[in-house]
N, C-alpha and C positions, 0 to 999 in steps of 0.2 A: 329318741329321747330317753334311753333309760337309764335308771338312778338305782342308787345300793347303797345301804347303812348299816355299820357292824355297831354292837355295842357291846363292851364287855365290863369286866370289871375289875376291882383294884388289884385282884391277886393273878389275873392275868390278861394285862396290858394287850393293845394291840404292839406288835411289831412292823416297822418300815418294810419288811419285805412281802406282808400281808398286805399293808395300804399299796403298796404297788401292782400287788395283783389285782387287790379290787379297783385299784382307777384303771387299769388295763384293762379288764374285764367289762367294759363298760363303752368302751372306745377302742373295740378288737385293731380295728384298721385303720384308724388315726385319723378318718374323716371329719369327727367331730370337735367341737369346744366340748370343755368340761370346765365346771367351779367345782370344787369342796370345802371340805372344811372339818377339824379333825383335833382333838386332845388325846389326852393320856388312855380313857376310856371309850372313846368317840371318833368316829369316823362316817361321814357323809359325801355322796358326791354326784354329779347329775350332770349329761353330755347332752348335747345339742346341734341341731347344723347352725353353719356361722349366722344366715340370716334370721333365725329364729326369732317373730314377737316376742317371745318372753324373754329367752335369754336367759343372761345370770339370775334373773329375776325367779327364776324353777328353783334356788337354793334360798333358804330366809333362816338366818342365824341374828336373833338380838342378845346371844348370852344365855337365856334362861331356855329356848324353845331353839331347836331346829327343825327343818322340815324340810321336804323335797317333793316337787310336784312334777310328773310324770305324763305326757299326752296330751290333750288337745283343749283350750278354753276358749268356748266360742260366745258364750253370752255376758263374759265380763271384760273391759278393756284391760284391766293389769288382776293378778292373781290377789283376792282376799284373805292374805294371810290373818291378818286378826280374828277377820269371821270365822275362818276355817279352824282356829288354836282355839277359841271361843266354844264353838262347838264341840269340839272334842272335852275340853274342860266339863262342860258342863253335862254329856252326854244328851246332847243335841241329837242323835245321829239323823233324824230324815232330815236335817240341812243340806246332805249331800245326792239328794234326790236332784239337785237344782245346778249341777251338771250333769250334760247332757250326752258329752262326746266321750269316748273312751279314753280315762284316765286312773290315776296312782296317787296318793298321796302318803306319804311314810313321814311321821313327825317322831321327835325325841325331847321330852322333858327333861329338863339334865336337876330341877330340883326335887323330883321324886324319881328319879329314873323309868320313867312309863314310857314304853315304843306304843303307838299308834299304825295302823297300817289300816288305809280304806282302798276297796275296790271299788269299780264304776260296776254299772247298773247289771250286766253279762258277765264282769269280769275278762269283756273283751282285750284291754290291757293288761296283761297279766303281770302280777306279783306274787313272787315266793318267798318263804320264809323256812327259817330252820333254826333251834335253838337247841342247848342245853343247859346244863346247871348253870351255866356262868355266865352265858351269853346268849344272843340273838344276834342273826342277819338276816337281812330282806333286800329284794335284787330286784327289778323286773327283767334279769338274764337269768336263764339258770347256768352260764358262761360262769357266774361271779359264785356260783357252789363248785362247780366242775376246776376253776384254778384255784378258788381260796381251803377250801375245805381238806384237812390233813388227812381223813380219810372217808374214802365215798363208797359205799356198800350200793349193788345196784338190786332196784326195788322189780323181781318179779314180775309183778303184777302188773307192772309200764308193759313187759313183752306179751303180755296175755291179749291187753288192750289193744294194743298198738297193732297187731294179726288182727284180730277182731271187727275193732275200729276204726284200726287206721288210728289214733292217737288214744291217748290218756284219757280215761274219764273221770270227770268231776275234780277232785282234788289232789290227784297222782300224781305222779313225778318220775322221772326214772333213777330218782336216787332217794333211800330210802330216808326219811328223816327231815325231807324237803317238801313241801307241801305247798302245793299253790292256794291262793285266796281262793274262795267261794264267792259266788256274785252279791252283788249290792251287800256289802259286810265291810263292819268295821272290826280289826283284832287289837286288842290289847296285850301287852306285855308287861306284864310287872320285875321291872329288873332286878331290883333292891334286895339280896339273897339268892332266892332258888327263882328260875324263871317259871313266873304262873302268869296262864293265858287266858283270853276271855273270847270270845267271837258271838258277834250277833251282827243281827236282819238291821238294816233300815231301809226296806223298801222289799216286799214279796216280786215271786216271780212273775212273769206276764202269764197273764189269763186271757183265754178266746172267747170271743165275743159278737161273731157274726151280726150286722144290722138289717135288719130289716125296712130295707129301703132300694131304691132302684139305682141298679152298676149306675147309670149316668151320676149319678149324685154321690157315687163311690171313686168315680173317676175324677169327679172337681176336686172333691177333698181332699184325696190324693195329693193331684196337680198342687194345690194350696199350702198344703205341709212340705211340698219338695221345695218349693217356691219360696217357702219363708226358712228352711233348715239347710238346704245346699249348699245357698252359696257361705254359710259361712265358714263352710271347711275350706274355702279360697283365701284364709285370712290368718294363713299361721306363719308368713315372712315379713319381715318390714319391708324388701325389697327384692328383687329378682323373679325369674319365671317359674313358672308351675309346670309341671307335666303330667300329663293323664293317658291312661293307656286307652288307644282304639283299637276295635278289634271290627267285624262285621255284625258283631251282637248289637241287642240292646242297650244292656247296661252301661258300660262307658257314655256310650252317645246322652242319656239319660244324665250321668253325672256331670255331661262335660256341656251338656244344651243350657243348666243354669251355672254358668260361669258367668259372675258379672261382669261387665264392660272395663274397665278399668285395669282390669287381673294379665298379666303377658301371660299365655299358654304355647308350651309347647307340646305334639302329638306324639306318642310313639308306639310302634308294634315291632312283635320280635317274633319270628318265625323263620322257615325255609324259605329262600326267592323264590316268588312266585305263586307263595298259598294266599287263600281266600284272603285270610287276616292282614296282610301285607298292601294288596291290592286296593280293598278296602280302609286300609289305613290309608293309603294316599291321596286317595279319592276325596275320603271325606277332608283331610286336612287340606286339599287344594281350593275345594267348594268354600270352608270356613276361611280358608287365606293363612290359616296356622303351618306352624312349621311342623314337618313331618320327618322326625328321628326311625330311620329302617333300621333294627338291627338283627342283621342276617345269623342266624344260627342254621350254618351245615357241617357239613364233612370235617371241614378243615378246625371248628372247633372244637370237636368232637373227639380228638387225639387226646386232648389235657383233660378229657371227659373223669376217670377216674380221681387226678388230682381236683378238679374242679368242686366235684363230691363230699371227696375227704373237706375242700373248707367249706363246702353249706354247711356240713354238720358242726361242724367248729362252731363256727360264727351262729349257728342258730340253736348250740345246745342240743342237739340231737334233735330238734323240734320242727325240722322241715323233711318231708322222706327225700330219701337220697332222689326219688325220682324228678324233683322239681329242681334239681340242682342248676338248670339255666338260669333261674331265678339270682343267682350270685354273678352271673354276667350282666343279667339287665342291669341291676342296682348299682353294680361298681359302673357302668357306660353310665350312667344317669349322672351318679356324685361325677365323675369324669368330666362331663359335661354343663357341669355346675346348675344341673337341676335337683333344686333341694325337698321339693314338695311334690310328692306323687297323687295326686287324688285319684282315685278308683270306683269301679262299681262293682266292687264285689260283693258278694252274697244278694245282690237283687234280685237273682233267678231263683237261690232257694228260699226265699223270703214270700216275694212277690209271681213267682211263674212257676213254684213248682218242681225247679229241677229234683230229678227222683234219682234212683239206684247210678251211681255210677261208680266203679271201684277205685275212681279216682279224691272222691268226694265223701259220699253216702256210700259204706262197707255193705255185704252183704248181707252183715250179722246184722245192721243195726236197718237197714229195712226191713229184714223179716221180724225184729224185734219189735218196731213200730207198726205193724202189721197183727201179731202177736205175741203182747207182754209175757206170754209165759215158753215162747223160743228157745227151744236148747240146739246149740250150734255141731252136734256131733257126728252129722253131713256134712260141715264145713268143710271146707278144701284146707283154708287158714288154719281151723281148726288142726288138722290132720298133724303136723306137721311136729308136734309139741311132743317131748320126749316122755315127762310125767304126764299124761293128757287129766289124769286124777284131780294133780294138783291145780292144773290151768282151767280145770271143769271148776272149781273150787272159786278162780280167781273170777274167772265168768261171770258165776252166781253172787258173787261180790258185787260184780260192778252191775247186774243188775237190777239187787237189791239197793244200791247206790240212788238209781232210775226210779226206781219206785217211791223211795222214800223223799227224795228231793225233789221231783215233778209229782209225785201221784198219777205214778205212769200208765197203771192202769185203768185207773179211773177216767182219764182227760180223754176226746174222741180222737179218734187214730190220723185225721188231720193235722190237730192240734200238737200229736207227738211228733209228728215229722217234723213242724213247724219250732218246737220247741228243741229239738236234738238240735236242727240246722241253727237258732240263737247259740244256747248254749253250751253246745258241745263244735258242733261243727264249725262253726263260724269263730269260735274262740282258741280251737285247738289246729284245728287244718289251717285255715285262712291266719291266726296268728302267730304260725310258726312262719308263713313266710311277713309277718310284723315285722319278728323278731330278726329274721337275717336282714331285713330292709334298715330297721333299725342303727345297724350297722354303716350306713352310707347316704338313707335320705330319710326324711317324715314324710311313713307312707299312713293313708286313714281312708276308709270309704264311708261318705257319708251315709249309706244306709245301716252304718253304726250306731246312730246318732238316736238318741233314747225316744225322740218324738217318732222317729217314721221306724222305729221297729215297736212302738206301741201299735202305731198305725196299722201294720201286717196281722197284727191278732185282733185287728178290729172294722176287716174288710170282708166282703162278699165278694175280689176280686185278686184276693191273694191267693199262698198256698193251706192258709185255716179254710180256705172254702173249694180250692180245684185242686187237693190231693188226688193223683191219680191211682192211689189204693182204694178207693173207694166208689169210681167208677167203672162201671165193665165198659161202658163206651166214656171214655176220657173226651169231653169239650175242648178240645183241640183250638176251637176257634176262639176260645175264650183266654187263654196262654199267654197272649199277647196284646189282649185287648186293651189292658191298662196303662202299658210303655205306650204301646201305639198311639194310645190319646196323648197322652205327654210331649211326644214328640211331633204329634200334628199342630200344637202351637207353637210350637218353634219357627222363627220366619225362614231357616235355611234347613232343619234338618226334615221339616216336613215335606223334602222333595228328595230328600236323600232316601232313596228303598233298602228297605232290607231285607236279606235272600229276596231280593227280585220286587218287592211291592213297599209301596209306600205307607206311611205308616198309618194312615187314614185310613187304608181297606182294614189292617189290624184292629184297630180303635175301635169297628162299629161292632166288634162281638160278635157278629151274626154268622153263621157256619154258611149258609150260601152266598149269601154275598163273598167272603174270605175264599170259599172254593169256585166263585166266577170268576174273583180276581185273578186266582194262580192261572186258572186254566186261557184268561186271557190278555196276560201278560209274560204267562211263565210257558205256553202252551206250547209256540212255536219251538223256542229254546229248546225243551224240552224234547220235543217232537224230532228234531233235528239228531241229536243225540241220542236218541234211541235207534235213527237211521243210518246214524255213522258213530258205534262208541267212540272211535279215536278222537270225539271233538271234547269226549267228557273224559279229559283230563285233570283231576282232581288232585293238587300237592297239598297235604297235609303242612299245618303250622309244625310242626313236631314229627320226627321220627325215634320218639323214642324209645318203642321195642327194639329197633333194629340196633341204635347209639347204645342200649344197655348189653344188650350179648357180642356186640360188637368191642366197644371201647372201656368198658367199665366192667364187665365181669371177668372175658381173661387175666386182668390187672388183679383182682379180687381172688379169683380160682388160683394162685399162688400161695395165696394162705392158709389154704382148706386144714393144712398138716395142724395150722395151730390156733382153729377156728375157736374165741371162746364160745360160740353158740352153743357151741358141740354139748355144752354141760345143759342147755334147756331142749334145744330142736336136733329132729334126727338127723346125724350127719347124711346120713344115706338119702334123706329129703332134698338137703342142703344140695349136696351133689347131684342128685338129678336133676334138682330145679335148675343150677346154675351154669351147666354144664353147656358145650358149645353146642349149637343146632336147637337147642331148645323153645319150643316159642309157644305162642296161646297166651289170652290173657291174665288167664288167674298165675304162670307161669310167670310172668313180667312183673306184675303185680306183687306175687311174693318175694322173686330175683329183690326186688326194690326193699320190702321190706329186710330181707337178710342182711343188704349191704347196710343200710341204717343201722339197724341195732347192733350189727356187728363193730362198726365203724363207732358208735355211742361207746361200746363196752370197751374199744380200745383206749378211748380218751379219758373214761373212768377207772382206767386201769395205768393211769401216767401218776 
């Protein structure tokens, strides 16, 4: 669903070839409806999938006020526009505390020339903006800076981060001049002359708040909040099927156990024939009676691997790493198959379970950052790599003095920062870059976005605010799972459905012996067995994607080296050893990945 509003002024007009980049911009691949609406100064516009509740209804032009609404509305049945102009009139701002889902709102006074731009509560939905003397635009693509803007200078400090992080922190962009919103904030723009800006708070960041009460009573209230805020992300089509991804985790199953009765669902996993996630996709879609979408990723797709790449970053703004570029197959097989509504369970596990260091997710810099606030990355491997290392030492201490200042990173306990990175950063910038290519093809949302049940996470004894495992030297293992487990053992079908091997019931009771009598006597023979014969423990990975990156996507890439623009930040000599054929390891893959990315960003910024 994303929307983009230029406003300029009388001494210079928009032009018809400008408004066609920004409706293009917006609708990369033609999946989408879009409305707009547009004057001499004025341009608004906002896409949709066809089945869309809202619909044209996301634009509201009476003459004096336009405005554009971006994401998900789940507690009003049509969008309050009056309320919502009312508010801003008056500088209401915590009115917008009272959505809940990740959304956008960009309004335009045409009687005083005032742009409005509100974020949701994370700034899970992201919005950008970019002005000068004469003008403003605001996108939630950074697609609609990269083709409308006559010239894009690329911002540094995006490639500092981006090595580092793995994405942008806090307000960055990789084009200078372009700024994404800050969470729960409303910006003001005053058009009328020189553009003067205003930003402020309506609504502080989430604070932890461990209770003091027993998990069982942690585990109802849970259950109760998912209960009453789930299903209503099943409520964003007037018509047609849903699809939800299964995998043999938790989370999906979790999103997809409260779907209400009424809602068509369709299942789907995407992986190699024959991995875990494939298996277990069928499985469970056959127990629920859903229909179950395989979509095989191997060899044979793996050839168009390069071009495939080159459009994630297209279509997502540079904002998905080249590594997740299958992601641009799921979504187009999905629109393909006229499933318009993706629900997901993403970010449950680093929310609720914990998930820690993974270089795919949580960088290496920024666990040891959360770890210790005072971190200098100059072991980094990432690190290493940076041609001024001066300057990007420079960009570093930026972004986490950024951290400091906007969580009070040192201050808050080192749970709390995991917790808080994984809201904030991780979950708005990793997990919303693949939004944003989704974007493109379906309305994708996981409801643990949803402002009730990520209060909920900074306000449990059985989330990741309380079983960070920096913190313990023996890590409760048995506790990890205890909370899905209960969830799932009220379900009448999925509480028979196991995961890795056990039911979800053994999970649920928390208890470390019980949890380790169940494996060992359920999981024991199984087990036992293959350690008697490996050949029975044949293990296919959902992904081969070290192999598909030095294989099909970097020889393609290693033709450029001659006119690498990296060459001007990172060592070429890095460049080439990393990328080079035979090369392998993961910090090796992992940078492979980031190279192509920013390289592949800086060519499109350079069109």
């Amino acid at each position: 669903m994303p929307a983009c509003i230029l406003v300029s002024d009388q001494e210079r007009p928009l032009n018809s070839s400008l408004l066609t980049y920004a409706r293009k911009s917006i609708n990369k691949e033609g999946h989408l409806s879009l409305v707009d609406t547009k004057d001499t100064e004025f341009y608004g516009a906002v896409s949709f999938v066809k089945h869309c509740r809202l619909g044209s209804s996301r634009l509201f032009d009476d003459g004096r006020v336009c405005a554009l609404f971006a994401g998900f509305l789940l507690d009003h049945h049509v969008l309050p526009w009056k309320d919502i102009i009312r508010a801003l009139e008056i500088n209401q701002y915590s009115y917008f505390k009272r959505f809940k889902a990740p959304f956008v709102i960009i309004t335009f006074f045409r009687n005083n020339g005032n742009v409005f731009i509100v974020s949701d509560r994370c700034s899970q939905y992201p919005v950008y903006y970019h002005s000068d003397n004469n003008a403003i635009w605001a996108s939630t693509s950074l697609v609609t800076f990269i083709d409308c803007l006559e010239r894009l200078e690329f911002d540094e400090k995006w490639l500092t981060d981006f090595f580092l992080f793995n994405f942008p922190i806090h307000t960055t962009t990789c084009i200078q001049g372009v700024h994404r919103m800050p969470p729960a904030s409303v910006l003001c723009a005053q058009t009328k002359g020189s553009i003067k800006i205003s930003v402020q708070n309506y609504a502080p960041i989430y604070r932890g708040s461990i209770p003091d009460c027993p998990e069982k009573e942690t585990k109802e209230l849970t259950y109760q909040v998912f209960k009453s805020r789930i299903p209503k992300y099943y409520s964003c089509l007037t018509q047609g099927r849903y699809a939800a991804s299964v995998t043999s985790g938790f989370d999906s199953r979790v999103s997809i156990s409260f779907k209400p009765e009424d809602i068509q669902l369709d299942l789907y996993t995407y992986g190699i024939p024959g991995c875990l996630d494939i298996e277990e996709g069928k499985r469970i879609s056959e127990s629920l009676g859903f229909r179950h979408h395989y979509l095989a990723v191997d060899e044979s797709k793996m050839d168009g691997f390069y071009q495939l790449t080159e459009k994630t970053i297209a279509l997502s703004g540079g904002s998905l790493n080249a590594l997740r570029s299958t992601l641009t197959f799921v979504y187009n097989y999905l629109a393909d198959h006229e499933l318009e509504a993706v629900v997901t369970g993403i970010n449950a596990d680093h929310f609720f379970r914990s998930s820690g260091v993974t270089p795919h997710t949580f960088s290496v810099a920024a666990i040891e950052l959360v770890k210790n606030p005072k971190y200098l990355p100059l072991d980094n491997p990432y690190f290493s790599v940076f041609k001024d290392k001066e300057k990007s030492f420079e960009y570093y201490l930026k972004t986490r003095e950024t951290l400091e200042k906007q969580y009070n990173w040192s201050l808050i306990p080192l749970s709390e920062r995991q917790l808080t990175f994984a809201h904030y950063e991780l979950a708005t910038k990793h997990f919303g870059g693949e939004h944003s290519l989704a974007d493109n093809y379906v309305t994708m949302v996981s409801p643990f976005w949803d402002t009730d049940i990520r209060e909920l996470s900074y306000n449990s004894n059985l989330s990741t605010l309380a079983l960070t495992p920096f913190i313990h030297e023996n890590f409760p293992y048995w506790k990890r799972h205890s909370l899905f487990g209960y969830i799932l053992s009220k379900h009448d079908k999925f509480k028979n459905l196991p995961v890795h091997g056990l039911k979800p019931k053994y999970y649920a009771y928390g208890n470390k012996y019980s949890l380790s009598f169940a494996k060992i006597y359920f999981c024991g023979i199984q087990k036992a067995l293959k350690t008697i014969f490996p050949s029975l423990d044949v293990k296919i990975p959902a992904e081969r994607s070290n192999e598909w990156v030095f294989k099909y996507l970097l020889p393609n890439f290693s033709s450029n080296f001659e006119s690498l623009r990296l060459s001007k930040y990172l060592s070429s000599d890095a460049c080439h050893n990393i990328c080079r054929p035979g090369t392998n390891g993961l910090v090796n893959f992992h940078l492979a990945g980031k190279i192509v990315t920013a390289e592949m960003l800086l060519s499109l910024l350079s069109k």
